[in-house]
C-alpha positions as CSV (number, residue, x, y, z in Angstrom):
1,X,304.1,157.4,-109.7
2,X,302.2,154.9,-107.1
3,X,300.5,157.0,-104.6
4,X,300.3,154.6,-101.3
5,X,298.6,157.0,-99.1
6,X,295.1,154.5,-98.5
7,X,297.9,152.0,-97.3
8,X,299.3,154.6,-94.8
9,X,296.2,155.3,-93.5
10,X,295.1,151.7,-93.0
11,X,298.4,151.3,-91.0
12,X,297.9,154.5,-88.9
13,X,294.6,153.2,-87.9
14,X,295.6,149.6,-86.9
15,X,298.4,150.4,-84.7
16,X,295.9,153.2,-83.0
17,X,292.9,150.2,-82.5
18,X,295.9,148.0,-81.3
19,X,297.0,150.8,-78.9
20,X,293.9,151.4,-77.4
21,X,293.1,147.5,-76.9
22,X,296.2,147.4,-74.6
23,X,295.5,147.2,-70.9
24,X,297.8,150.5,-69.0
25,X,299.9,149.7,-66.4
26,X,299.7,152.3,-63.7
27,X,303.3,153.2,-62.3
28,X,303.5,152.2,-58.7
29,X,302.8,155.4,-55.8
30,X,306.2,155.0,-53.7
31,X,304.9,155.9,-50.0
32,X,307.6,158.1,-48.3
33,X,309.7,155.8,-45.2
34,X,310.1,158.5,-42.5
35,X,313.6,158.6,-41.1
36,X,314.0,157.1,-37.7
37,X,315.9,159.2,-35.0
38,X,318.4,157.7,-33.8
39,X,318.2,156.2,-30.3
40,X,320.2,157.6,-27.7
41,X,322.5,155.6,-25.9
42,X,321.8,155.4,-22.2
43,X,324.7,155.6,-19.5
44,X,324.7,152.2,-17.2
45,X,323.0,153.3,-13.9
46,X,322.9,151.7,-10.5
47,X,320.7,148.7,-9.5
48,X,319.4,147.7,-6.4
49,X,321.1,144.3,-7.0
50,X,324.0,145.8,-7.0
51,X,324.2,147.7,-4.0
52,X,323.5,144.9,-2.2
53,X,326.2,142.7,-3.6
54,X,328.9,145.6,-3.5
55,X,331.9,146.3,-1.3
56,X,331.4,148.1,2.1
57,X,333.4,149.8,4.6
58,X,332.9,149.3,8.1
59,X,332.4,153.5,9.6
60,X,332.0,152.5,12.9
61,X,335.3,150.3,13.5
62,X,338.5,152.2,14.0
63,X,339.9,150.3,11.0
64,X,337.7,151.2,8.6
65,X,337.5,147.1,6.6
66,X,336.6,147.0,3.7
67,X,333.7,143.8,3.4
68,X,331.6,142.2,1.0
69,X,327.7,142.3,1.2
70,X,325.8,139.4,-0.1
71,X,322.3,140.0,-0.7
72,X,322.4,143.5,1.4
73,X,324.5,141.7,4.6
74,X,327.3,141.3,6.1
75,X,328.1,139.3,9.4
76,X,330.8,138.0,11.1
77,X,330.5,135.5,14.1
78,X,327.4,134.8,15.6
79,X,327.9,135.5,19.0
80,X,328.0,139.3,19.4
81,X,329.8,139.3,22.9
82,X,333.0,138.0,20.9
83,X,335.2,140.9,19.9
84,X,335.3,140.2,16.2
85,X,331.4,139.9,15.8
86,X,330.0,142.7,12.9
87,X,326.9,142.9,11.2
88,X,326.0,145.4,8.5
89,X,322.8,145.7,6.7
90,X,321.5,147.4,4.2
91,X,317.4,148.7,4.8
92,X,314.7,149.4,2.8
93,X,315.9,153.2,2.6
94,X,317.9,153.5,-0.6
95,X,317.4,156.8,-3.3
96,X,318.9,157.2,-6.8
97,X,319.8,160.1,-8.1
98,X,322.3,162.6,-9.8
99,X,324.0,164.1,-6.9
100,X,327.4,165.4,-8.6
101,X,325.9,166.4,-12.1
102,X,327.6,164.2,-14.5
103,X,324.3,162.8,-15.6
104,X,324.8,159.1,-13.9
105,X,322.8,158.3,-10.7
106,X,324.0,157.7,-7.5
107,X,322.7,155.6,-4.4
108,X,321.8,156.8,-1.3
109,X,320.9,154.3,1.2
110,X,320.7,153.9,4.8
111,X,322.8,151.0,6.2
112,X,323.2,150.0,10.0
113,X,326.3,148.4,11.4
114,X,326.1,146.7,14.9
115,X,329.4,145.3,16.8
116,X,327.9,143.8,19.8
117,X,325.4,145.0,22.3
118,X,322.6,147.2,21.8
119,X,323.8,149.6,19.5
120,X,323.6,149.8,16.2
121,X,324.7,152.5,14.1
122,X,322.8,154.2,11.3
123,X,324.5,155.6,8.2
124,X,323.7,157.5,5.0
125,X,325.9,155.9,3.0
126,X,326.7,156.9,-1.1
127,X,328.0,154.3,-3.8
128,X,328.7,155.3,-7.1
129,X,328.9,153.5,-10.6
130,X,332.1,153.1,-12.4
131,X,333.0,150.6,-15.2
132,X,329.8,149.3,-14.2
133,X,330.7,148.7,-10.9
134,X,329.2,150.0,-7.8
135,X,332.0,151.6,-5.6
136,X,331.8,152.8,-2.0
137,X,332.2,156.8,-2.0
138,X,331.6,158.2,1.6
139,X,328.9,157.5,4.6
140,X,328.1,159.5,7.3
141,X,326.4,159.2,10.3
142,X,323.2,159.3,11.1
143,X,322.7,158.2,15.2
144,X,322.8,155.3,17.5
145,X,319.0,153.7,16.9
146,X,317.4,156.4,14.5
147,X,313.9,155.4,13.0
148,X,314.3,156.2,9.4
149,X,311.3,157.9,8.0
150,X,312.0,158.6,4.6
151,X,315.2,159.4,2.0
152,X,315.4,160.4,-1.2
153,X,317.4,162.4,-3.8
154,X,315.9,165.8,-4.6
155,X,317.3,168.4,-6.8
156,X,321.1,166.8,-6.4
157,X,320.9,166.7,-2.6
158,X,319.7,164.0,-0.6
159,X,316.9,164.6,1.4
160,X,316.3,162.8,5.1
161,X,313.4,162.3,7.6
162,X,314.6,160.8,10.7
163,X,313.9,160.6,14.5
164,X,316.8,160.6,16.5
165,X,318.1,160.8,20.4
166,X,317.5,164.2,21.4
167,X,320.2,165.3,24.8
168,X,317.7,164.0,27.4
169,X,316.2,160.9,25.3
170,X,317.3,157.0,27.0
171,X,319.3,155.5,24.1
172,X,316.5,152.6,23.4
173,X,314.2,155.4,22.6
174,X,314.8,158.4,20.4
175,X,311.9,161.5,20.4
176,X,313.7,164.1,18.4
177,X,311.7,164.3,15.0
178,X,314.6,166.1,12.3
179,X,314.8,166.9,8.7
180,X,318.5,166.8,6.7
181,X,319.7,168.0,4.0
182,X,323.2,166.6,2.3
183,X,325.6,167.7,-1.1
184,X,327.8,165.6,-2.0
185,X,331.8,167.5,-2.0
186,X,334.6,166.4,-2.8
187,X,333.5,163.0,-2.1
188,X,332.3,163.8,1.1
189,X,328.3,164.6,2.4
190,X,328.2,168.2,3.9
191,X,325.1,168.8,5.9
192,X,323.6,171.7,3.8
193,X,320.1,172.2,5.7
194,X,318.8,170.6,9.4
195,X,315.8,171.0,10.8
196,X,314.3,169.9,14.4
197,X,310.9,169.6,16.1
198,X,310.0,171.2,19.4
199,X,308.7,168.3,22.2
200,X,305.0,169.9,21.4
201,X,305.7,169.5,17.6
202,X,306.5,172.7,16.4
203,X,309.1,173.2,13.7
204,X,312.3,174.8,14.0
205,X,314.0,175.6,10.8
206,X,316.3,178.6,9.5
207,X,316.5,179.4,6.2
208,X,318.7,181.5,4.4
209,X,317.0,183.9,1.4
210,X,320.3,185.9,0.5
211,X,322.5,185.6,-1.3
212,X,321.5,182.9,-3.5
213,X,323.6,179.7,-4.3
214,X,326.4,180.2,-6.8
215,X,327.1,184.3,-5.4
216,X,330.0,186.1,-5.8
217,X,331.3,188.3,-3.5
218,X,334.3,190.0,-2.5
219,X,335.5,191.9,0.9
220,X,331.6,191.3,2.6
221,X,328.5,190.2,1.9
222,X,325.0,190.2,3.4
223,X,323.1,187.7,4.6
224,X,319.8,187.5,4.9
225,X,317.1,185.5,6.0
226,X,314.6,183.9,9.0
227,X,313.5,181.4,11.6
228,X,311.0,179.4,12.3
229,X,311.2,180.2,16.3
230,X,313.5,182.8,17.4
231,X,316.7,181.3,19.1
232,X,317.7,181.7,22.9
233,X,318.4,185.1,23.6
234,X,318.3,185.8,19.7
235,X,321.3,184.7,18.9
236,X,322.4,182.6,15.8
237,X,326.0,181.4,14.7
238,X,327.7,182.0,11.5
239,X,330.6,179.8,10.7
240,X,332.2,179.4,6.7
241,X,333.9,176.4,6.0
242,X,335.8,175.3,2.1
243,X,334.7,173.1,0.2
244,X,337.5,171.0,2.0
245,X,335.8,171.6,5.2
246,X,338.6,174.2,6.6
247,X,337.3,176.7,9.1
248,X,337.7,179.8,8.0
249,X,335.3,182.5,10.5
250,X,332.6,182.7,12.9
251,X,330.6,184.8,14.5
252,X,327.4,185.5,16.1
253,X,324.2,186.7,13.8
254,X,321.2,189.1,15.8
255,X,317.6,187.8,15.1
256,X,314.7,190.1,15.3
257,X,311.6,188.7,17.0
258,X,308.6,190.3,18.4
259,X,309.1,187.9,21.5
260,X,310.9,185.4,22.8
261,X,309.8,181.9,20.5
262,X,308.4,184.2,17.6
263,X,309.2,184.0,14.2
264,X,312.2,186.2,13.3
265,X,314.3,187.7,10.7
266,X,318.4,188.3,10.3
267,X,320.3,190.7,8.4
268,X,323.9,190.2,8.8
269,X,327.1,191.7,7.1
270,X,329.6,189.3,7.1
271,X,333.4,189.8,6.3
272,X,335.1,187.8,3.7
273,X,338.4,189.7,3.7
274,X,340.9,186.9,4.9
275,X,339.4,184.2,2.6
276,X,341.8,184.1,-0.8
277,X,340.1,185.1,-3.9
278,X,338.7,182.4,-5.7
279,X,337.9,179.7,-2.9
280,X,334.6,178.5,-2.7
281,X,333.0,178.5,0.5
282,X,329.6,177.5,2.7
283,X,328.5,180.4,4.9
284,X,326.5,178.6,7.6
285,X,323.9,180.0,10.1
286,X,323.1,177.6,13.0
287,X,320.8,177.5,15.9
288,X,323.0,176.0,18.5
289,X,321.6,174.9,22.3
290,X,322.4,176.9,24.8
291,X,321.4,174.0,27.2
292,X,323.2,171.3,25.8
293,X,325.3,173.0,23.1
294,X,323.4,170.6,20.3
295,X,322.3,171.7,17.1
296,X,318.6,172.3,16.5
297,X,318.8,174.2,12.9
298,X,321.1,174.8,10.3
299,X,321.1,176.7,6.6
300,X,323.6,176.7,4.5
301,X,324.5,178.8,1.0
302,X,327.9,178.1,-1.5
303,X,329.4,181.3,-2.7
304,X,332.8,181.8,-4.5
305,X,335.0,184.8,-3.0
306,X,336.2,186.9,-5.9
């Protein structure tokens, strides 16, 4: 019998020497690809460009036509003793914002619209963006002549610093320095807060601290709160309006001041009991002239009657 081990060994040891010559080839390191969130798409909101190319309607006019700016104007005529003469224009006053809470901003702007003669009419007015389209929601007004401060859109209410014509002020030249508040309802601005200066520059303001926006209450409820400078013969006004501006009370609300002009406080309980359950209502407490019967403050809360 052949024994062939020296030959096995011989072999063994080659294909080691061979192995070892042989360069290694390291496996690649694969380097994790983080996964990339996914960008959110954004709604379309409103530009400035177009708000000044959108439709308007005329609030000053009886018929309410509905124009087309161009580059923030509109005019008709040139000679504004005719009867058919209108100019509108859009200022530099213009906010956006979120004022109804569906997540795409609105514009508040100031426009002024001037038919002939002297005055000229401000506006806030609110457009809206639908199908990418700015459309014309509601306006309100503002004064004959007002110098426009500031506006802007603040916690879903537009906010307004404005000098208008207080009762004894010639109509070129308006003194009375006021603050305004607006929510957008129903498609319509509701005045929610108003605030006036004294002529030596003091601040009148009312301010309601209870109940808190978004109460429920049933039967009555108190309301609570204070002034700036106690009203004339300390006397406020409480008046609750729907949400579709129907009256539904009033009544007077007792301030108590150390004296006459002071700060003060009120604490009124006010009825609820022929307002149907469910219907959401603004409980108002104004500071009403007793001169001239014009407003000089106003505060206003939303509550739901159960």
């Amino acid at each position: 019998m052949v024994r062939n081990h020296p030959v096995i060994f011989l072999l063994i040891l080659t294909l080691t020497t061979l192995a070892c010559g042989l360069p290694s080839t390291a496996l690649p390191t694969l380097t994790p690809v983080p996964a990339q969130p996914a960008t959110p798409t954004l709604a379309p909101q409103l530009t400035l460009d177009q708000i000044k190319n959108a439709q308007y309607k005329l609030n000053a006019r009886d018929d309410h036509a509905i124009v087309q700016l161009t580059d923030g104007v509109y005019q008709n005529g040139t000679d504004n003793t005719t009867a058919d003469f209108a100019r509108v224009f859009l200022t530099e006053n213009i906010a956006f914002g979120d004022l109804d809470g569906d997540g795409v901003n609105e514009a508040a702007a100031v426009f002024f619209e001037n038919f002939g003669g002297t005055g000229s009419f401000g506006y806030v007015v609110v457009y809206s963006l639908s199908n990418n389209q700015p459309i014309f929601v509601t306006a309100t007004l503002i004064d004959d002549r007002p110098m426009i401060n500031q506006i802007s859109i603040e916690n879903g209410e537009i906010f307004l610093d404005a000098v208008t014509h207080g009762a004894e002020d010639p109509a070129c030249c308006p003194t009375l320095e006021t603050t305004r508040r607006y929510a957008l309802v129903n498609n319509q601005l509701r005045m929610v807060h108003y605030t006036t200066n004294t002529p030596d520059g003091r601040k009148r303001e009312t301010q309601i601290t209870a109940p808190v926006n978004g109460t429920e209450a049933s039967g009555a409820i108190q309301v609570s709160g204070n002034v700036s400078i106690a009203p004339f013969e300390n006397n406020l006004s409480y008046f609750i309006y729907g949400a579709d501006g129907a009256q539904y009370a009033e009544g007077p609300v007792m301030v108590h001041a150390p004296d006459f002009g002071a700060p003060g406080t009120f604490d009124e309980t006010i009825s609820l009991k022929d307002i149907p359950s469910g219907t959401l209502v603004y409980i108002e407490i104004q500071d009403i002239s007793a001169a001239d019967g014009s407003l000089l403050t106003l505060d206003a809360v939303k509550i739901t009657v159960k």
